[in-house]
N, C-alpha and C positions, 0 to 999 in steps of 0.2 A: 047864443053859444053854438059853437060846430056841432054835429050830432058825432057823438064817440062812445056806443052805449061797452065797448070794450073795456074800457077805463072803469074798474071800480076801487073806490078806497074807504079802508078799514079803520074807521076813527072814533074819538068823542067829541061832541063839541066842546069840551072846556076846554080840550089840550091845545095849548100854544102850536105844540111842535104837530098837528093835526093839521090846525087853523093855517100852517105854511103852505102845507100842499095846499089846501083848498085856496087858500089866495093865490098862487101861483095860477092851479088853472083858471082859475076864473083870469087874469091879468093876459092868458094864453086863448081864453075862449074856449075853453074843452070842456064840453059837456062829459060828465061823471057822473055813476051813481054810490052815494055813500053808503056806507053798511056801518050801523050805530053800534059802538062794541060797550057792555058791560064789562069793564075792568074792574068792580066787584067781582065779579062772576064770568070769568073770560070764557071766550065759548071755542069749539074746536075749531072754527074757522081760523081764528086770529092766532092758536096754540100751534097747529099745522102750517101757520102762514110765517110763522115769525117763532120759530122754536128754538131760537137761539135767545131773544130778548123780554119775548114775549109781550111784547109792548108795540101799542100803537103810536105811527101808524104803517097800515103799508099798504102798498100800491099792486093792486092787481093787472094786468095788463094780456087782455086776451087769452093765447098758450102758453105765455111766458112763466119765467118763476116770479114768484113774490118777490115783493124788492120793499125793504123796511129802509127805516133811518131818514128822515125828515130834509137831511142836506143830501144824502144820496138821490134820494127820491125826487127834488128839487134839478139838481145837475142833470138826471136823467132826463125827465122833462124837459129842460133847456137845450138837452144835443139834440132829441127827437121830434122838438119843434123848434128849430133855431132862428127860423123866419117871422115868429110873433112873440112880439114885447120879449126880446133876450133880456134873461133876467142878470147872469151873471157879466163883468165886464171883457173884451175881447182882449185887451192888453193884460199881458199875463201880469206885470208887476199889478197891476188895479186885482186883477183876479186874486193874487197873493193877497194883498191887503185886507180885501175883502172876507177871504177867509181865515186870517188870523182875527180881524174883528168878530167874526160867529163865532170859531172857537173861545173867545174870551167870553162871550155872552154866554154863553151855553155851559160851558167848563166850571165859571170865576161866577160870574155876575147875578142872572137867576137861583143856581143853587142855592143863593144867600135868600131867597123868598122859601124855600122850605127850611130853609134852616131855622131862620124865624119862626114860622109855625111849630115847629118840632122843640124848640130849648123853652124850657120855663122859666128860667130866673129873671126876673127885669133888667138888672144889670146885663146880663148876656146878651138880654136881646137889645138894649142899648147899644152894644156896642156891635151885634149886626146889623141896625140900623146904620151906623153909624159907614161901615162898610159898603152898604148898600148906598149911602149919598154917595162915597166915593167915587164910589162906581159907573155912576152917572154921572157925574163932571166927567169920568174918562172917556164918557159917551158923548159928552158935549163937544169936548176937544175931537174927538174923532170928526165926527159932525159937519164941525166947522172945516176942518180938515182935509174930508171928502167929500162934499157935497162944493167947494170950490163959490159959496154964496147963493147957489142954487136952491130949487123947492128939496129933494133927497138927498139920501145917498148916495142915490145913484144917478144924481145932475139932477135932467132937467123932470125924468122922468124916474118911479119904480125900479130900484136894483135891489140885487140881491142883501144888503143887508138891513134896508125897506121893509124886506119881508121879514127876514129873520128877527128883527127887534122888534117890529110893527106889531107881532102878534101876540108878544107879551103886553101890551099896554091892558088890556079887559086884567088881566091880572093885579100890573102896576097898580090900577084903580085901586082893585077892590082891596089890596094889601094897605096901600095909604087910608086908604076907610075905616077897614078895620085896626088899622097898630098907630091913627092917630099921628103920621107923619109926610113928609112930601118928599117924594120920589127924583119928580120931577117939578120944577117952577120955575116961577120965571127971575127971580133973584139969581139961582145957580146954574139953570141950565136952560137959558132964556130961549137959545135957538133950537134946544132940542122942544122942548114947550110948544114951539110955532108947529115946529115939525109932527108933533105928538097926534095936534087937533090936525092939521093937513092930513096925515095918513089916514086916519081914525074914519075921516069924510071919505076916504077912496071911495069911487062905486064898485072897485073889486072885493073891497076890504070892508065894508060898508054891516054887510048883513054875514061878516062871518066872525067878526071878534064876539064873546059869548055875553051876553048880560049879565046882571048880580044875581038873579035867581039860579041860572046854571053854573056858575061860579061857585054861587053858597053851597049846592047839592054836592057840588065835585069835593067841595073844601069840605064837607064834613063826612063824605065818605073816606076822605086821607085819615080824617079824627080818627075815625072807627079801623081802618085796615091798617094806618102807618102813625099809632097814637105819639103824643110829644113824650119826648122823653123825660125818664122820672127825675123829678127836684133832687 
């Protein structure tokens, strides 16, 4: 990686929306140092850095101000190193596309994984499951859609919504594990499937999606700080 010891970012490793930046640079070669935040117990750095959301992550960058927000932080990256692995596409309708597909991931599609954790009735969560398949055929179709036959979505190489879906899969997993259902397979959404295990292998992406142990820890500190709601 480039030596960039300017570059530091405010993360955990469970968080998806974490794991973007960190795949990003690594995809850009930008040496980073992370700063591990306790979102049990958030500490001033992150409260002073991000006092609007309070949520990680955010991107520190030498004298600059903090710059939060996972897709801004992402685009940022992408002007200020435009010449290694451009993540986002240069034709603007692709660009559009691409970020109405994050939007819907981000807005529609994820939320329905805490939402499941959070409803207790069986029937309820039947039928966020049932939402959540949906959701993923609409990713399939996308899929097929934008990637044109290709390995991504963004052709032949890493694009921006690679990353952004990419780094919910440690999640996918462990939600299929635990609620006893398939997310993704190869019956419904056979090419995102292919594409799942392809990403999953990146050497960017490799060593940052989170295991089930850091997964577990993250899931049951939600128990405790953002308990499910009562029957």
């Amino acid at each position: 990686m480039g030596k960039n010891s300017d570059i530091k970012l405010i993360g955990t490793a469970a968080s998806p929306f974490v794991n973007r930046v960190q795949f990003v640079l690594n995809l850009k070669s930008i040496e980073y140092e992370f700063i591990d935040e306790n979102l049990a117990c958030k500490s001033e750095l992150l409260l002073t850095s991000n006092p609007v959301y309070k949520k990680v992550p955010v991107l520190l960058h030498a004298n600059k101000p903090p710059l939060p927000e996972s897709p801004i932080i992402i685009e940022y990256l992408d002007e200020i190193y435009p010449d290694i692995h451009p993540i986002l596409p240069s034709d603007p309708l692709a660009r559009a596309n691409n970020r109405f597909w994050a939007n819907y991931i981000d807005t529609k599609f994820f939320p329905l994984f805490e939402e499941l954790r959070r409803t207790p009735g069986k029937e309820e969560k039947e039928n966020i499951k049932k939402q959540i398949i949906e959701g993923s055929e609409l990713l399939e179709e996308a899929f097929v859609k934008l990637s044109n036959g290709k390995a991504y979505f963004g052709g032949d190489d890493v694009g921006y919504l690679d990353v952004v879906l990419g780094c919910f899969l440690g999640w996918t997993k462990f939600i299929e594990k635990h609620n006893e259902f398939k997310i993704i397979d190869e019956a419904r959404t056979p090419k995102l499937l292919e594409w799942s295990d392809r990403i999953c292998s990146h050497e960017a992406l490799k060593d940052v999606i989170p295991g089930g142990e850091t997964l577990m820890s993250f899931y049951m500190m939600l128990q405790i700080h953002k308990p499910p709601k009562a029957a």
